[in-house]
N, C-alpha and C positions, 0 to 999 in steps of 0.2 A: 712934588705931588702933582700927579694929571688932573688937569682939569675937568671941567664936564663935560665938557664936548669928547675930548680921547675917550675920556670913561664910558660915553655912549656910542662913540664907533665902535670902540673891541667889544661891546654888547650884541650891536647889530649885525658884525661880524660872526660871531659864534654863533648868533638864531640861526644868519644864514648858509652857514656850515652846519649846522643840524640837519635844519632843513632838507639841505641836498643829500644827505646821509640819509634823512628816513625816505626821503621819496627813490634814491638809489635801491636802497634795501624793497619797499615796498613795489619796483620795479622786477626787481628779482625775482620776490616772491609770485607775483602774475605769472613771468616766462614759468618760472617750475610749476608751476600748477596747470598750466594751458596744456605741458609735454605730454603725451601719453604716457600710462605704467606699460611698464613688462610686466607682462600677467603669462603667469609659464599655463601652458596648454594643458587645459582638462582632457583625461582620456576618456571616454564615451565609453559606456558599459553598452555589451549587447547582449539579448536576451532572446530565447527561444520560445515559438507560440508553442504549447505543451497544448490547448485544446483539439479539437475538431476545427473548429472555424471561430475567430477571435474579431470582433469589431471593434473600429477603431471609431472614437466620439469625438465630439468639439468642446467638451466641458467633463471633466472625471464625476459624472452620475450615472447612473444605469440608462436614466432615460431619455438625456444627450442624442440630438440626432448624429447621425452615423456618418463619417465623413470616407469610409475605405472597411477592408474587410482581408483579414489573415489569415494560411492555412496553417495546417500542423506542422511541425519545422520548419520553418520560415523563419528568420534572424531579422530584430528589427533594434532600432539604435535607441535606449533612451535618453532622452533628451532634460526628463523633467523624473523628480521622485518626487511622488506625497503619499507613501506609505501603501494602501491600498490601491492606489490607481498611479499609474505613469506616462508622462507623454512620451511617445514613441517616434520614430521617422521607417519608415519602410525605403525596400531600394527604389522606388519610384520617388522620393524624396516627399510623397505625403506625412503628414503628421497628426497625431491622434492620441487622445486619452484610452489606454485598455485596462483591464482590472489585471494587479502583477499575481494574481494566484493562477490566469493562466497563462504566467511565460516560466520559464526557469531559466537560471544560470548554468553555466558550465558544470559546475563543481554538482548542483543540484541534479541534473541531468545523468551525469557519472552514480552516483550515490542511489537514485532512481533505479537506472538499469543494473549493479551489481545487486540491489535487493533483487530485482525481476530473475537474476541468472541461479540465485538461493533458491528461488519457489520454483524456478523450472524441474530442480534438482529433484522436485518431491515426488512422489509417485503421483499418476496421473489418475484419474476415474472419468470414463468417459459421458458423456450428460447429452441431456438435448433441450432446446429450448422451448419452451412451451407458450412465451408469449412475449410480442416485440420488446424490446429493453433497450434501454442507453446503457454504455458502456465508459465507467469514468477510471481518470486515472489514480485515486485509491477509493478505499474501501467507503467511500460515504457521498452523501449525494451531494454536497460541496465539493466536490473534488470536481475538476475539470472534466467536460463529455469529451471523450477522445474516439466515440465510435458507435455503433449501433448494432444490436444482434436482429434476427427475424424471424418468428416461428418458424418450428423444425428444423435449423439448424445442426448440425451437430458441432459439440465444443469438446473439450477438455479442460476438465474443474482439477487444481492443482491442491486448494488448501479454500478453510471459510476463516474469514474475518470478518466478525461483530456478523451483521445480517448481506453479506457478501460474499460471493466466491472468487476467486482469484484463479483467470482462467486462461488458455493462449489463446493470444491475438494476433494472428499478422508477426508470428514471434516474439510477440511481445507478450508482456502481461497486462491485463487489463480485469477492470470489476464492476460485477454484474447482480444485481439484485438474487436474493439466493429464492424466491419466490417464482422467478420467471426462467427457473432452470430447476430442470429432474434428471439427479443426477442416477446413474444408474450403477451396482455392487454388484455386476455381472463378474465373474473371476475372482470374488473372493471370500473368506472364509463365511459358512452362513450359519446362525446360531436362531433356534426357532424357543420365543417362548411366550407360552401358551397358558390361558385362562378363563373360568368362566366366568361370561358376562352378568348371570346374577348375584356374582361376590356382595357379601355385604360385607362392613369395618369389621367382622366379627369372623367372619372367614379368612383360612390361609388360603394365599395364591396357590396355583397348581401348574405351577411356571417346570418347566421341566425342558433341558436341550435333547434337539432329537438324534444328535450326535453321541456318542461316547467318547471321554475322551482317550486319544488312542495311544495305542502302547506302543511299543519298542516295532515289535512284527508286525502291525496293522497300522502303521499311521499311512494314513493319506497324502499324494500329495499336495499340497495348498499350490493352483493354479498362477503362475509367477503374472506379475501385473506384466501389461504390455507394455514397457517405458525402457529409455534409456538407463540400461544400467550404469550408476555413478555414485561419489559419496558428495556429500555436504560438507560444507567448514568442518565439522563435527565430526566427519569421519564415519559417516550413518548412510548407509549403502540404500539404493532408492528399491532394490530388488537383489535376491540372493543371485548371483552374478555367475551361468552356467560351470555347471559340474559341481557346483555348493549342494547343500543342502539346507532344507528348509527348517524355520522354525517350528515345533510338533507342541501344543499344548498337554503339558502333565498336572497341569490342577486348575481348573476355571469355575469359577461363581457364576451363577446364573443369576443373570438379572431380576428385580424385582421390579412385576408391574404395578407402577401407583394407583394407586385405588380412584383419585380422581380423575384418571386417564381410562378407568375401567366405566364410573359413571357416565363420562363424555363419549364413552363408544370409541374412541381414538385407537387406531389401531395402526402398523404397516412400519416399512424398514426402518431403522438408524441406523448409521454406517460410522465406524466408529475407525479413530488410529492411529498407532504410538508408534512406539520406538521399542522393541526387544531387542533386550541388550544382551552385552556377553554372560551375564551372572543370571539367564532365564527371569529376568524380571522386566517388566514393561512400565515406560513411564511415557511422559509427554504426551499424552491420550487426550484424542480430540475430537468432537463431534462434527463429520464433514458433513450428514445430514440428517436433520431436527427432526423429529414432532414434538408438539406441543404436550401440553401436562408434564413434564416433569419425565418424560419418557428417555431422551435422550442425556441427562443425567443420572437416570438409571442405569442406562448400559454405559457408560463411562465410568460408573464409580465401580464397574461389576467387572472390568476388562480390565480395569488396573489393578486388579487384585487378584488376575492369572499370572502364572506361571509357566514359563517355555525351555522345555529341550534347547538351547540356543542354535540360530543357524551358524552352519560352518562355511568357509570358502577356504581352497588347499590344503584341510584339513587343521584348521582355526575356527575359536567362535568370534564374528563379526556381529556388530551392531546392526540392523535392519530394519524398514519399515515395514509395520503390519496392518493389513488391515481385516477390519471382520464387520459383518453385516449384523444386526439383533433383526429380528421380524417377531415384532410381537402382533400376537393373534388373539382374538376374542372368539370364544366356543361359548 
């Protein structure tokens, strides 16, 4: 049997072979922790200024003073995302908070301009402006200012969305308050109807077109708009495309003038325009330009319920845009 003493050295012994085991180990663990990680390289998104002129801030608020300033296509790197606002680097290597609704991504940018090349497709009406306007990149006043018009200009209005027109810019498309543009239905079909101003609710209208509509030997020709002739994804020709023939109305409704629009005195064009198709029926009818009271749903509901000789091209019926003016008048 060991005595006490052995029995307290192989004790002592083993503490201090622990010992040197945990401070080995707890040495180890320092070196690995001191080494740097391999951190695989983030790729840096970049992003295009989509506005006019984009300011770059020192804090993501609007009212952040302003440390640089971006123009339109311009590629800047960002650096930081917080959903609505982003920090950016430009190639002067400044850095700045911008709001990301006016940059876009590639992908976005793509997707943007294939919309733009659809609305070029449309037939054109030519406008003029009537009073200075910002010009954003979609239909609403959050959308980014990418431009500016200035009285009496002349444009060309493609299509209206909500209270906007969607018009060329710089070959581009861009939109434009549909208030500070008069658009004009110079060149195309014009439909007159007519009423007296002291109608009461109890009176019929005396709405009447001062057209006839024309038959086989007497149709007219309907003045081809001034555009590129082309079709749409759809297959929807922008203008009957020389040597064609034009669409000929064989049964049209005449609009009814609303009675509250006869009170108000509101009088003067809508310009209305669909799509006649191959089977002489028209659909996708659109109001490119309003009046108020209930007028311009008037003549929409009264134009999709005509009827057309279809146009032909080499001797085929094609689908085509139409357009027709209403002018209603108070007598």
């Amino acid at each position: 049997m060991p005595d006490a003493q052995t029995r307290h050295t192989r004790g002592l012994t083993v503490v201090i072979i622990l010992g040197v085991i945990f401070f080995a180990l707890l040495a180890l663990l320092i070196l690995r922790s001191g080494k740097p990680k391999d951190v695989a390289p983030q790729s840096l998104e970049t992003l295009s200024v989509l506005s006019l002129r984009l300011r770059l801030r020192t804090q993501p608020t609007a009212n952040a003073p302003v440390v640089a300033t971006a123009a339109n296509g311009e590629k800047l790197i960002v650096l930081e995302d917080r959903g609505a606002w982003v920090r950016v680097q430009d190639d002067d290597g400044m850095t700045g908070w911008a709001e990301r609704n006016s940059l876009e991504r590639t992908s976005e940018r793509e997707r943007r301009l294939a919309r733009y090349e659809a609305i070029r497709k449309l037939p054109a009406l030519s406008a003029l402006v009537s009073a200075r306007t910002p010009l954003y990149a979609g239909p609403g006043i959050f959308y980014p200012i990418i431009g500016e018009l200035t009285a009496e200009t002349q444009v060309k209005v493609y299509t209206r969305d909500h209270d906007f027109y969607a018009i060329d810019h710089d070959n581009q498309i861009a939109y434009a308050d549909v208030d500070a543009i008069d658009v004009s239905s110079a060149g195309t079909r014009q439909v007159e109807v007519h009423t007296d101003s002291t109608a009461t609710d109890t009176a019929s209208s005396s709405a009447t077109a001062t057209s006839p509509v024309p038959t086989e030997s007497q149709a007219p020709a309907q003045p081809a708009p001034q555009v590129n002739v082309a079709t749409d994804n759809g297959g929807v020709y922008s203008a009957v495309p020389p040597g064609g023939t034009q669409p000929e109305e064989t049964d049209r409704v005449v609009p009814r003038y609303p009675m509250i629009a006869r009170r108000a005195g509101i009088q003067g064009p809508v310009v209305v325009r669909g799509i006649v198709r191959r089977d002489g029926t028209i659909d996708n009818v659109e109001v490119i330009k309003d009046l108020p009271y209930g007028l311009g749903e008037a003549a929409s509901e009264a134009v999709s319920q005509w009827h057309f000789r279809p146009a032909t091209y080499r001797g085929e019926p094609i689908d085509v845009y139409y357009t027709v003016t209403v002018n209603f008048r108070l007598q």
